[in-house]
C-alpha positions as CSV (number, residue, x, y, z in Angstrom):
1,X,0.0,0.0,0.0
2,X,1.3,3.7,-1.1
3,X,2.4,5.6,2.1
4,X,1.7,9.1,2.8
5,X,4.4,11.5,3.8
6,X,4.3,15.2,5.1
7,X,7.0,16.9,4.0
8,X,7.3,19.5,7.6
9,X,8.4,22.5,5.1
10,X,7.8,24.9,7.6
11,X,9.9,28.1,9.0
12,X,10.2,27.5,12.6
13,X,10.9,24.1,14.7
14,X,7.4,25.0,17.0
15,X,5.3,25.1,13.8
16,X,6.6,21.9,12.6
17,X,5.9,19.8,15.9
18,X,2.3,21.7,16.3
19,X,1.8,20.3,12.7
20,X,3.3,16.9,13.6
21,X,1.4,16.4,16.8
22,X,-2.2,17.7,14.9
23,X,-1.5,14.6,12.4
24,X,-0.4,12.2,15.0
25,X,-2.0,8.4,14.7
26,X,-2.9,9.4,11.3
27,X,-0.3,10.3,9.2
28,X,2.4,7.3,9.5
29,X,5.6,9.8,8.1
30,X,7.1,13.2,8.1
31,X,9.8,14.5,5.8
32,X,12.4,17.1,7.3
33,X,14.5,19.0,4.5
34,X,16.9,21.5,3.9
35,X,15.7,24.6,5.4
36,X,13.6,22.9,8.6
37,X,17.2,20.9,9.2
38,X,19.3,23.9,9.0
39,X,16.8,25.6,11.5
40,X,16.2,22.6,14.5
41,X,19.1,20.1,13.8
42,X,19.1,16.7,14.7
43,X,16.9,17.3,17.6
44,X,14.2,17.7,16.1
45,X,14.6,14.6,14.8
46,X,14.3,12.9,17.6
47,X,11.2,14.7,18.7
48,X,9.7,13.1,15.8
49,X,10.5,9.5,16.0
50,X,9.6,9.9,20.4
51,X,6.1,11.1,18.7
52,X,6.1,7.8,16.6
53,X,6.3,9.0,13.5
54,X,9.0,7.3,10.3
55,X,11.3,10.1,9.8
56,X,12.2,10.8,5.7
57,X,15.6,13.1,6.3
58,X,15.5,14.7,2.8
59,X,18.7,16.3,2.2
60,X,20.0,15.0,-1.1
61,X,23.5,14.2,-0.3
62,X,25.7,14.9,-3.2
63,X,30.1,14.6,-2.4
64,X,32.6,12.7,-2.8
65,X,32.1,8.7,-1.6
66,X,33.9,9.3,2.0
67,X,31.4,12.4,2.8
68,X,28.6,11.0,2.0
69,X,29.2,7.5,3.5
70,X,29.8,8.9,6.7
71,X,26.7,11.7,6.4
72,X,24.8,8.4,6.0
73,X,26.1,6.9,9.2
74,X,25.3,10.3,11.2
75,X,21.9,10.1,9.3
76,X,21.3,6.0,10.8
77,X,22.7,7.2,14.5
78,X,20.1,10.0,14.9
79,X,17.4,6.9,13.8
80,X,16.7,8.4,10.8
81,X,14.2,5.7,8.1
82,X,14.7,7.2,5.0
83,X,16.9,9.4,3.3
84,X,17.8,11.0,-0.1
85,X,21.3,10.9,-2.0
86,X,21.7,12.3,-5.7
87,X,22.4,9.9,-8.2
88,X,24.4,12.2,-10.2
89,X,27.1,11.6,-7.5
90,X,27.3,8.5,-9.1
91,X,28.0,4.3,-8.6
92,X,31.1,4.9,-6.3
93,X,29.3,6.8,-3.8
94,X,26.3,5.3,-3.9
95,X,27.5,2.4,-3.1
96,X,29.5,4.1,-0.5
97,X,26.2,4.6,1.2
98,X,25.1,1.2,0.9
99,X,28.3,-0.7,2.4
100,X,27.4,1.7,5.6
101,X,24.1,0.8,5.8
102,X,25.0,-2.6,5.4
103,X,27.5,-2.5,8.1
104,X,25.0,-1.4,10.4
105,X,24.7,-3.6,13.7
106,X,21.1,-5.1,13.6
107,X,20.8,-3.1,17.1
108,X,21.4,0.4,15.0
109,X,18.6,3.1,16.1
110,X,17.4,2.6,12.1
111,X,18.8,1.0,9.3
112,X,17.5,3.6,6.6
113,X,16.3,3.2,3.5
114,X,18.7,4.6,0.3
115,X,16.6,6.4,-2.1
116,X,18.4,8.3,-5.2
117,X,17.0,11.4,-6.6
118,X,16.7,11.2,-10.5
119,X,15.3,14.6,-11.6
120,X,13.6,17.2,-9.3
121,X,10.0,17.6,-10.3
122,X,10.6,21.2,-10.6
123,X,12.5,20.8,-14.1
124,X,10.6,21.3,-17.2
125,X,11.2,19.8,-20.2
126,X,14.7,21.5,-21.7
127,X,15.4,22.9,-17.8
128,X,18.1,20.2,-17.1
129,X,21.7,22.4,-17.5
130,X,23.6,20.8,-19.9
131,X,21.0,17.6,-20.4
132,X,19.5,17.5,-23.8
133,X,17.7,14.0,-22.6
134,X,13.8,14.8,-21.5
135,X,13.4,14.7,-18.2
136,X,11.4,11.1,-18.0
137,X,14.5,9.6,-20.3
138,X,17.3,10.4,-18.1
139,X,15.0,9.5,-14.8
140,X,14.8,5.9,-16.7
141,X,17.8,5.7,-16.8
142,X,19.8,6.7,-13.7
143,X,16.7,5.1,-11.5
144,X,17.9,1.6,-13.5
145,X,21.4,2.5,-12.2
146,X,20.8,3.3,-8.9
147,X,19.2,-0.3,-9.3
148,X,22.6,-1.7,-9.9
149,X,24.2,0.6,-7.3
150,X,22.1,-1.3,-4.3
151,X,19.3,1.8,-3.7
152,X,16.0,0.9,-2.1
153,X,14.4,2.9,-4.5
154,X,14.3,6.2,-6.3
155,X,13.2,10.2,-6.1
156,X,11.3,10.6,-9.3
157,X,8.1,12.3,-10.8
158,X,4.5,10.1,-10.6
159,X,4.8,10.6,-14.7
160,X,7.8,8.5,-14.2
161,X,6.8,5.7,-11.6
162,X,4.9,3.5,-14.3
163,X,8.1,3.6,-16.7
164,X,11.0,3.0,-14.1
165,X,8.5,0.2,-12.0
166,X,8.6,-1.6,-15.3
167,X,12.3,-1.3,-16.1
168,X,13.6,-1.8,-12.6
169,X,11.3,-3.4,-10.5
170,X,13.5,-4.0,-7.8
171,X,13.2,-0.5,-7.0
172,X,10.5,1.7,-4.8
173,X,9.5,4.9,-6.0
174,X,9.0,7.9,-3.9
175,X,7.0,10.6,-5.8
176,X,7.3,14.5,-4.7
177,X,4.9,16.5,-6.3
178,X,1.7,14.7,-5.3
179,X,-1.2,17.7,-6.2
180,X,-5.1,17.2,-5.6
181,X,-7.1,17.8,-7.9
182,X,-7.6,21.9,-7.9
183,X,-4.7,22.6,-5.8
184,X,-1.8,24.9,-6.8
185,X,1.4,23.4,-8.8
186,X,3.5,26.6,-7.3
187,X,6.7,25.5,-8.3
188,X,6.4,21.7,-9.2
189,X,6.3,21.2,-13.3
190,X,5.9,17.8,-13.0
191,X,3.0,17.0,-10.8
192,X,0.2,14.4,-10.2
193,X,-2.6,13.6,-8.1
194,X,-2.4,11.2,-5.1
195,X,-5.1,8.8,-7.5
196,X,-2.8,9.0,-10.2
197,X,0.4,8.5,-8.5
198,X,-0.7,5.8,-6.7
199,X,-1.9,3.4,-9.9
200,X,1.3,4.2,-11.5
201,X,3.4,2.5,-8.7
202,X,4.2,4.8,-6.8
203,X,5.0,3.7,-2.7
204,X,5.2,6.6,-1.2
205,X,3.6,10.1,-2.0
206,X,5.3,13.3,-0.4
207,X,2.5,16.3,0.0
208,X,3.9,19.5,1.7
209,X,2.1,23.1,0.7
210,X,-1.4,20.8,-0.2
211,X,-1.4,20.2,3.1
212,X,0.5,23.0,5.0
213,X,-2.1,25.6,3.5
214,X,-5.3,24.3,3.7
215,X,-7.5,25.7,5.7
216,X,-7.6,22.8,8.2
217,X,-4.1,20.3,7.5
218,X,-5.6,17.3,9.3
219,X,-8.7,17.2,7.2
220,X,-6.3,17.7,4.1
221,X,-4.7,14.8,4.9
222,X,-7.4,12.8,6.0
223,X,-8.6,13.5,2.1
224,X,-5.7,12.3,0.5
225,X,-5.3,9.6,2.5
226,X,-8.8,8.4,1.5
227,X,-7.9,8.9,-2.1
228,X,-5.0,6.9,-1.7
229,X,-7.2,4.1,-0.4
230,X,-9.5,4.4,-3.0
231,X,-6.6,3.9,-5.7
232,X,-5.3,0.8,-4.6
C-alpha cells in the first residue's frame, strides 16, 4: 500500500511539531529538508520519532564517496528511516552509502532506506543544465542504475513511476509533487494527483504546501489519504 508522507516544510521548529502532533496516529511519516534541518538540527529529529512517527531526512547528499558514507552513518545514528542521495554523485558513492548501511549492527537506532534522486519535479522539459535527454528519459535511466548501485528505491516524478516500476522493478519509487485535484502546482512542473500516483506505482507520496495551507491540515490529509485508499 502507497504511504503518505508530510513533508514538515515549515519556517520555525514549533510550527513543525504543532503540525506533527495535529496529524499524530494518522499520518504514519514526516519528511524534514533542507531549510527545517538547518533551523532545528538533529533534535528535532528525535522529537519526531519519540512522537512515533517514520522520519524521511530529505537532504540529497551529493560529495565525494567518504562524505557521503559517513553523512549516511550520522543520518542512521540520529534513527533516521529514509533518506535521499543524488544519483548524479554516481556508482562509487552510492555504493559508499550502501556498504554503511550494510555495516550497520542489527541493534542500530534505524537502518534507513537509500533512495536516489533522479530529476527534481521542478524541471521542465529543456530545464536540465547541460541535459539535452527529457526529463522522463534520463529519470529511466539513472533510477535503472541506482538499481545496480544497491538503492532501495528512487526520487522521481509520478509521470515516471509506471516507466522505471517496469524497467527496474526491484526499485520503490518515492514521488514528490503529489497535487489534488484543484490545488496549486506553485513550483512543481511535473506534478500528479495522489489517485494518479498511486496506480502508476508509486509507494510513497510526499505532500507538503497541499497540506500546509489548507484551511484545516488534518482534514487535508485525511482526504488524501482516502484517495489513496481508494486507488489501490
Amino acid at each position: 500500500m502507497a504511504q503518505l508522507i508530510v513533508a514538515l516544510d515549515l519556517p520555525r521548529k514549533d510550527a513543525a511539531l504543532s503540525l506533527a502532533r495535529n496529524l499524530q496516529g494518522l499520518v504514519p511519516w514526516c519528511k524534514v529538508g533542507m531549510e527545517l534541518f538547518t533551523l532545528a538540527g538533529p533534535n528535532l529529529l528525535t522529537s519526531l520519532k519519540n512522537m512515533g512517527f517514520k522520519v524521511f531526512l530529505d537532504l540529497k547528499f551529493y560529495d565525494i564517496p567518504h562524505t557521503v558514507g559517513r553523512a549516511v552513518n550520522a543520518a542512521a545514528a540520529a534513527g533516521v528511516d529514509l533518506l535521499t542521495l543524488h544519483c548524479q554523485g554516481g556508482g562509487r558513492m552510492c555504493r559508499e552509502a550502501r556498504a554503511v548501511v550494510d555495516s550497520l549492527a542489527a541493534d542500530s537506532p534505524a537502518r534507513p532506506l537509500l533512495f536516489g534522486v533522479t530529476v527534481l519535479t521542478s524541471f521542465a522539459p529543456g530545464e536540465m543544465p547541460g541535459i539535452a535527454a527529457s526529463p522522463a528519459d534520463f529519470a529511466l535511466g539513472l533510477a535503472a542504475s541506482a538499481q545496480d548501485w544497491g538503492l532501495d528505491g528512487v526520487v522521481c516524478s509520478g509521470q515516471e513511476a509506471a516507466r522505471i516500476k517496469a524497467a527496474s522493478p526491484g526499485l520503490l519509487c518515492l514521488c514528490p509533487g503529489i497535487r489534488p485535484a484543484g490545488t496549486a502546482a506553485g513550483d512543481q512542473r511535473r506534478v500528479m494527483t495522489p489517485a494518479r500516483a498511486v496506480a502508476a506505482g508509486a509507494d510513497f507520496l510526499v505532500v507538503g504546501r497541499p497540506i500546509l495551507e489548507a484551511p484545516s491540515p488534518l482534514e487535508a490529509a485525511r482526504r488524501i489519504l482516502v484517495e489513496i485508499n481508494a486507488a489501490e
